[in-house]
N, C-alpha and C positions, 0 to 999 in steps of 0.2 A: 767370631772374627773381630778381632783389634786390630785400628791401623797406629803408628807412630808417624811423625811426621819427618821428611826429609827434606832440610832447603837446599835449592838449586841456585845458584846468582849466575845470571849472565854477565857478557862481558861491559855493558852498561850501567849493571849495578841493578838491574831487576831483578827481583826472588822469587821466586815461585816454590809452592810445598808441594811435596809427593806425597806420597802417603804408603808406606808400607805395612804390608799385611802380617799377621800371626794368626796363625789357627791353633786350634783348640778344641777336643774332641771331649763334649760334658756326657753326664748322666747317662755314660755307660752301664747297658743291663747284665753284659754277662765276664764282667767282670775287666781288669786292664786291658788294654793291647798287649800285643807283642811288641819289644822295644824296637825292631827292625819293619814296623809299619811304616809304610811312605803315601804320605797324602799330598796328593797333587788337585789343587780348586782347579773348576773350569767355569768358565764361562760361552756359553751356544754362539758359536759363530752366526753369521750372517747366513742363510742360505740361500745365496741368487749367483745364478751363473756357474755350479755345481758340472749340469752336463758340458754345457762349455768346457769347463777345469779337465772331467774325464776323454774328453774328445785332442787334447794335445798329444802331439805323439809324444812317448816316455825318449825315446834317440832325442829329439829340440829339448826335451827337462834337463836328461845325461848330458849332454854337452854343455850344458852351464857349471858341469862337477869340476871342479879344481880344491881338492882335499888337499894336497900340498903347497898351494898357495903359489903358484908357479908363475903367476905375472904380476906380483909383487904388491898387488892391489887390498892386501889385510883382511882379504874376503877371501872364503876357501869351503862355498857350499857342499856339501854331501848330499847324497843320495838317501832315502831309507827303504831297503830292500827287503819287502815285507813276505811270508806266505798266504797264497792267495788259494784257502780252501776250494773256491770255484774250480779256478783252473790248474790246481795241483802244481801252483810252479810258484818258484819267486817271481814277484813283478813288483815294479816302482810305487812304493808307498806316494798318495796324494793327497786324504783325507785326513784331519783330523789336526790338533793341535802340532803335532808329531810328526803329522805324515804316515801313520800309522795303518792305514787304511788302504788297498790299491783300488778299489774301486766302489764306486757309490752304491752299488746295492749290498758290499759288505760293510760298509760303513754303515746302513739302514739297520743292516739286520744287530749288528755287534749294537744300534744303538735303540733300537728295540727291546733285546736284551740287557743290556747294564743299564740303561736309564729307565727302564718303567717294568723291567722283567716281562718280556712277552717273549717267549718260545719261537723258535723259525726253525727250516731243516737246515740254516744255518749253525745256529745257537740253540741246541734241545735242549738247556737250560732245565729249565720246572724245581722241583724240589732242589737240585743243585744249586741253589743262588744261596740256601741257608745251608749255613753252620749245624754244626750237627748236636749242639746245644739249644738250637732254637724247634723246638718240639711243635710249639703250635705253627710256625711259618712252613715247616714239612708236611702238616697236615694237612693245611688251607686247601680251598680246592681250586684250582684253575683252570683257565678258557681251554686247554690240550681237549684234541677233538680228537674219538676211540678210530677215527680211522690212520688219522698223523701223526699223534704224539704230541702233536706241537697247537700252539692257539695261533699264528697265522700260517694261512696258508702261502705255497709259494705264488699262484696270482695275485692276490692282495699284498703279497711284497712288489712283486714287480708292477702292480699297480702305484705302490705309493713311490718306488725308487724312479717310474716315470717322471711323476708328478715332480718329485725333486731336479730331477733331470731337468726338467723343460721351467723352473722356475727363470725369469728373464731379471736382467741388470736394468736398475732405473738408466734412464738417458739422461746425459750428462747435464750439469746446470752450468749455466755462463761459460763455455769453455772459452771463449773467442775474446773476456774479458781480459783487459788491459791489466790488472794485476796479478788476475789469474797466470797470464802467460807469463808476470815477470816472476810470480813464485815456480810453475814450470820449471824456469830457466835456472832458478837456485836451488829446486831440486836433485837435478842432473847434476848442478854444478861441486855439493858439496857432497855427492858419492850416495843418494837416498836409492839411484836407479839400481845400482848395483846388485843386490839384493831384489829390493820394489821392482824387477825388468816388466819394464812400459805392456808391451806388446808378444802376443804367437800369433799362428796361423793354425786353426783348428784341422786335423789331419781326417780321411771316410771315414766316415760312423754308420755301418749297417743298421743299427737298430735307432740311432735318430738324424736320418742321414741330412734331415733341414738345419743338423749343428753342423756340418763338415763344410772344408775348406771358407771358412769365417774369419775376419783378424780382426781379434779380441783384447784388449786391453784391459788387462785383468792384474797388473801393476803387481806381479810376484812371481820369481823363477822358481816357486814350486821344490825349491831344496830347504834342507837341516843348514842352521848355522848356529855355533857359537853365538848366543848374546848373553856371558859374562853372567859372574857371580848373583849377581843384584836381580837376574829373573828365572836365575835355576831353581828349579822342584827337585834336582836331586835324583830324578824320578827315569830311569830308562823305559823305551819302549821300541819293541825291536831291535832296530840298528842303532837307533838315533838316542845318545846316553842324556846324562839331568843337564847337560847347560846348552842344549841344544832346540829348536823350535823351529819349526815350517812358517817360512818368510806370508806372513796371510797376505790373501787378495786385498788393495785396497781401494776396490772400485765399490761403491754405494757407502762406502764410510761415513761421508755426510751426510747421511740420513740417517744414522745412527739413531740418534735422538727420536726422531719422528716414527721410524719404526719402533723402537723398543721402548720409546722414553723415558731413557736415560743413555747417555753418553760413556758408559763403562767397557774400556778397550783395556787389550792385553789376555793373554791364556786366564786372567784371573780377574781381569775386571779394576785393579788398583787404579788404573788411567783413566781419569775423568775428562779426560778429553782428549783429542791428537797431539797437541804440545806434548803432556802428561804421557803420552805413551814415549812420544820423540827421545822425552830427557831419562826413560829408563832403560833406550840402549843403550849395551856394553858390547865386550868380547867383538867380537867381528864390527858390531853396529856403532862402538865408542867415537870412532874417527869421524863419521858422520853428525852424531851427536855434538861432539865437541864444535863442530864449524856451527851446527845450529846456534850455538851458542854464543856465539862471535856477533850471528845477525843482527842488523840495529832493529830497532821494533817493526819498523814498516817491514823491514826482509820477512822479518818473520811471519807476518802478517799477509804475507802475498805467500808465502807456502804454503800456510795451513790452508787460505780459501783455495789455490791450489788444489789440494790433498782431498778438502771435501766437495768440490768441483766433479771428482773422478764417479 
């Protein structure tokens, strides 16, 4: 990975560098790619507040879909309408960079499997993960138990997709603070909500029913939008094509740091900080961006503490 740098000047004549990324696939073993490889970097979201996300009804996500942009507002979220091997139907993708995912214990297993290769009766996986040039990775022997096939079972998923479930959101820092609410007020104001929507009302949840009927501020409407050239992968997934991305949740943002230690936002991590993500939206998120830009330093400085307030 190399970054190049990109200056940004605001409207006061402050600079700020992005950093944009280039990848690079070395010391390839079994010879070039394919020219029509698409690699898409990720970076592990946050996971707090997950059962909450899956407890909204998918009707309160759909009605924030405006695809044709019908109230003139330059925002025109979509839907990503995923297949949901559980339940044999399409249902509202919610997981995942994408949105890719409809629900969290397919998103456990899909990520059991592609990230550390462990087998589910989701994903039977095992020798399928290698190429059929890699002779010794087909060999290797794995956790697949002679009664299931697979190396987890399905209780120790639905074990761990609990655990994810019930992971809780830090409680808020200073919300009642006098800057805080004036960044608030210029969040709303320059269009951040649109997209970022404040607030749901969690809909019954049989299987964790102490998430239902909750109002959660979870500061994302959960749909696909355009953000422009500058942060497309190129990369389809499902419905949702490359310049597209699932608005993330941005509550425990500011903890960023403390949790992971280090401050790298965005599907790929080039944002080193909340500004740094701000100033690389485009396509839908542009007109936003651009007013951040306008802010005099104090404006700005009352959103971000704001943003990591949430």
């Amino acid at each position: 990975i190399t970054y190049s740098p990109v200056e940004v000047t605001f409207e006061d004549g402050t600079t700020v560098n992005l950093r944009k990324p280039h990848y690079e696939v070395t010391d390839l073993q079994y010879g070039p790619m394919q020219k029509d490889v698409m690699m898409s970097p990720r970076v592990t979201p946050q996971m707090i507040g997950l059962g909450l996300l899956e407890a909204i009804s998918a009707q309160d996500i759909i009605a924030g879909v405006d695809e044709d942009d019908k109230d003139g507002d330059g925002i025109s979220g979509r839907a990503n309408m995923v297949w949901s091997p559980v339940q044999k139907k399409l249902m509202l993708g919610r997981f995942g960079w994408k949105a890719g995912m409809p629900s969290l214990k397919e998103q456990t297993a899909a990520a059991f499997s592609g990230d550390i290769g462990i087998s589910s009766s989701l994903h039977k996986s095992g020798a399928g993960d290698c190429t059929l040039k890699q002779e010794f990775c087909r060999k290797a022997p794995d956790g697949a138990s002679e009664k299931s096939g697979v190396e987890i079972s399905d209780e120790l998923l639905d074990l761990v997709t609990f655990y994810a479930s019930n992971l809780a959101v830090p409680k808020r820092r200073q919300p009642q603070d006098e800057d805080v609410l004036k960044g608030k007020a210029l969040f709303n104001s320059i269009g951040c909500a649109s997209c970022h929507k404040p607030k749901f009302v969690t809909k019954s949840n049989p299987l964790n029913p102490h998430l239902e009927g909750q109002v959660i501020w979870p500061y994302t409407d959960m749909l696909l939008h355009d953000m422009g050239e500058g942060l497309a992968d190129h990369r389809p997934e499902g419905q949702a094509n490359g310049f597209e991305w699932r608005t993330p949740p941005l509550w425990g943002v500011g903890l960023t740091k403390t949790v992971s230690g280090h401050e790298f936002l965005l599907h790929d991590g080039r944002a080193r900080s909340v500004e740094e993500a701000i100033l690389w939206h485009g396509g839908e998120g542009l007109a936003a961006q651009q007013a951040y830009r306008k802010l005099s330093k104090a404006e700005r400085d009352w959103l971000i503490n704001f943003v990591k307030s949430l």
